[in-house]
N, C-alpha and C positions, 0 to 999 in steps of 0.2 A: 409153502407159506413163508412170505417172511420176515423175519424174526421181530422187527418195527411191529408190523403188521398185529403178531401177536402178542408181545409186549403192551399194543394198544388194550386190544382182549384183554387182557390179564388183569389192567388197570381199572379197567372196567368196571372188571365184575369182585375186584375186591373193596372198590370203592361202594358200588351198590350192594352187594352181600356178604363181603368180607372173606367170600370163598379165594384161597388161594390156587393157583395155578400154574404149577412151576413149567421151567422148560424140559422140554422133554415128552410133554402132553398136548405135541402140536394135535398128534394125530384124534388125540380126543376132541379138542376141541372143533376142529374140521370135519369129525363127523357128526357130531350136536346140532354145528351153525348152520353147516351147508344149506339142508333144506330152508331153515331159513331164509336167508342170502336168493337162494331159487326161489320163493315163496314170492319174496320184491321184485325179481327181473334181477337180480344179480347172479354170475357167473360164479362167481366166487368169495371168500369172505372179506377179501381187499375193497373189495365193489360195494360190500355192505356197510363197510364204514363210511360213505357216505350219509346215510340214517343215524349213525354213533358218534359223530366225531367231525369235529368239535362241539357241537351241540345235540347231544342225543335226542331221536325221537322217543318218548317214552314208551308207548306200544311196543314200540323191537326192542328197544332194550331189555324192558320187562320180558318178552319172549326168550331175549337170550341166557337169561339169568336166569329164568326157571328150564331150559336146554341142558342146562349146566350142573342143575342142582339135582343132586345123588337122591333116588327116592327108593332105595333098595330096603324092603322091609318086606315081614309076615309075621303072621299069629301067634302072640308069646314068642318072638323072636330071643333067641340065649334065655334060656327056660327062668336062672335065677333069678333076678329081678323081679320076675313074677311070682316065682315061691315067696320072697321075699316081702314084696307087695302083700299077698293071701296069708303068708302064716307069723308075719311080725309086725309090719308097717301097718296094716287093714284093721290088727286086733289093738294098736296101741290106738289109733284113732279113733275106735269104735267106744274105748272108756275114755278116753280124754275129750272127748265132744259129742259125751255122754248128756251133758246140760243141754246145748247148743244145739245137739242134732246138724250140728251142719259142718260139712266138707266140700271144700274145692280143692280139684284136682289137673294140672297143666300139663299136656301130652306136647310139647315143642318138639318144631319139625316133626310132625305125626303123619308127613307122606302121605298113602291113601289109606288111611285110616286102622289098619290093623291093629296098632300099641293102642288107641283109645276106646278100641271096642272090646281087645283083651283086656282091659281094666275093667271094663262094664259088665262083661259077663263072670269074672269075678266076684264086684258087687253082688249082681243079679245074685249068684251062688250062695250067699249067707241067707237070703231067704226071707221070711218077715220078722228079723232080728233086726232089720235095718228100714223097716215100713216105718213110713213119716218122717224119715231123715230125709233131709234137705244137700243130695250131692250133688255137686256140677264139676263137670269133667269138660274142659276148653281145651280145643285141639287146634293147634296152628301152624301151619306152613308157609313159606313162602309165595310158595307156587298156587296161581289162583284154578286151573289144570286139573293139579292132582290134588285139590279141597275138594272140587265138583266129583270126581273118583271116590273120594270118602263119603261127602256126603250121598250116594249113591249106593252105597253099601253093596255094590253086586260083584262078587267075585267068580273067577273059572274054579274048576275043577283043583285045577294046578294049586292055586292062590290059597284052595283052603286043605288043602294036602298037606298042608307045608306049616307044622306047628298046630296044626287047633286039631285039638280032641275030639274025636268021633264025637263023642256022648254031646259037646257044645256045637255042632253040626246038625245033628239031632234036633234038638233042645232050642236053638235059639237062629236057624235059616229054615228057609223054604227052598224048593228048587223050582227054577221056573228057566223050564230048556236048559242049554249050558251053563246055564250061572245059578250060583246060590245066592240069595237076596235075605238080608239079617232081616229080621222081626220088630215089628216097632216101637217094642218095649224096650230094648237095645238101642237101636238106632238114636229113638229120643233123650237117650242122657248124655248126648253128646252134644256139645255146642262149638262149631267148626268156625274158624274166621281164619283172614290173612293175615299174617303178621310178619314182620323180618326182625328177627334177633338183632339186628342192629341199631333200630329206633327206641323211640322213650319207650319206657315200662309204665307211665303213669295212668293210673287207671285198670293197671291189668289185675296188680292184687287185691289182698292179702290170698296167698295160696298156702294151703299145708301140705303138700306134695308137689315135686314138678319132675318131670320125665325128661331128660336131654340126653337121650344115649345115641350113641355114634354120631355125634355132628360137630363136635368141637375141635375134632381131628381135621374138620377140613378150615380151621381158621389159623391163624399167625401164633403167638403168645400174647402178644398185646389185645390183641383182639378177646383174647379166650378172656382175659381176665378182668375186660371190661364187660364183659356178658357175665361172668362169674358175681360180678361186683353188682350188676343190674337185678338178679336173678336174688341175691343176700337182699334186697330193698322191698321187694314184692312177697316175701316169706312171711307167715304166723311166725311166734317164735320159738315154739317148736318145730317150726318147717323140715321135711326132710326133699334135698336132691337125690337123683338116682341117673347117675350117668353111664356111659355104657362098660363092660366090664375090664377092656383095656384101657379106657381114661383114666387119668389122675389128676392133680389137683396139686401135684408139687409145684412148687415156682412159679406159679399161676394165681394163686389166692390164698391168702389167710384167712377169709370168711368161715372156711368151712374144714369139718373135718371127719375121717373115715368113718362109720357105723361100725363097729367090732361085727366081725364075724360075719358082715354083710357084705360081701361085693359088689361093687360101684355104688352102692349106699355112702350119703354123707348127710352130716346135720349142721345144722350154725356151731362154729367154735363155743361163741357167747350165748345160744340159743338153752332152750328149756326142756330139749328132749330127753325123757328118759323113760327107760323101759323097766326101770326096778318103780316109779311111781305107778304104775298099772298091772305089774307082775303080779 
């Protein structure tokens, strides 16, 4: 490929998704497009920038950017967060919208759904301690593909191997042939749509939790910490983030700052979270 050629690519897709794509990842990206490119009558990916470039067709474009975009995930993927979630984050919520009965909860870039239904059956797990609360749990991705994948809830063998606990296999799928198919008390407290971290937030909050773990790694600095600064506007104000456990937040944001003792937990700098008012 060359290098114009990808440099075109690159541009692209950091303008539409912000995902960076350095050199060095021709070959990734040749294996994503290609089919693509074949899909049109194109030979190759030079061929398909005619549909891209100078004036993008929207339909391929959209195809190439969700090609692109990493949807690697499973059930309570890196366990803590999720302990985290179930034994400090779930119980400060549970007295502090004690009045209100009501929580929402934001699963960004949630892939094919895994992170938003291990939150659910969580929930589900506290039992009728939490009957008549009022939680929504919004899951969004880029990719319109791997929404339909979630909203679907039917996994292989492999898919629930991999992180989720016997007892919540059990408990909360059916098996129907090769696939396990979540249960529709599950299923239902999820409300999935497409969204790209790059556009307005208006309208999406007030949230008291949002989940952004491993995706900020694939953006610039500048980029992160105007998502960073979008994500501080859409918060209650005890909001807590939870990004994934190599992320940080140095030199990126002042909005926000560590959870003691939590990894990848963080809360508003100037927010109102605290865990000695509900201890």
């Amino acid at each position: 490929m060359e290098q114009a050629v990808f440099e075109i690519y690159a541009k692209l897709l950091e303008e539409q998704s912000g995902i960076i794509i350095s050199t060095g990842k021709e070959y990734l990206l040749e294996s994503r497009v290609l089919p693509i490119a074949k899909e049109h009558g194109f030979d190759d990916l030079d061929g398909l920038l005619k549909k891209l470039h100078p004036i993008p067709d929207q339909k391929v474009l959209l195809q190439v950017v969700e090609a692109m975009t990493t949807n690697e995930t499973s059930f309570f993927r890196d366990s803590k967060p999720f302990d985290s979630f179930k034994d400090v984050l779930l119980p400060y919520f549970m007295k502090a919208r004690a009045t209100t009965r009501k929580l929402r909860i934001w699963s960004a870039a949630c892939s094919s759904g895994q992170e938003p239904y291990s939150l659910a059956m969580l929930i589900k797990e506290q039992g009728a301690i939490l009957d008549g609360w009022d939680i929504e749990i919004v899951a969004t991705d880029l990719s319109n593909d791997i929404l339909d994948k979630a909203k679907a809830a039917e996994y292989s063998q492999f898919e629930v191997q991999r992180g989720l606990p016997v007892q919540y296999l059990v408990k909360y799928f059916e098996q129907n042939e090769d696939k396990w198919c979540l249960k529709d008390d599950i299923k239902n407290m999820i409300t999935f749509k497409q969204f790209n971290l790059l556009n307005s937030y208006a309208g999406m909050g007030p949230f008291d939790m949002i989940f952004c773990r491993n995706v900020l790694i694939y953006f610039d600095a500048e980029v992160k910490s105007e998502i960073m600064q979008k994500f501080s506007s859409v918060f209650a104000d005890d909001g807590v983030l939870v990004l994934g456990g190599a992320e940080t937040i140095i030199g990126i944001s002042d909005h926000f700052k560590l959870l003691p003792d939590q990894r990848g937990v963080f809360i508003l700098k100037d927010g109102k979270f605290s865990l000695e008012k509900t201890g």
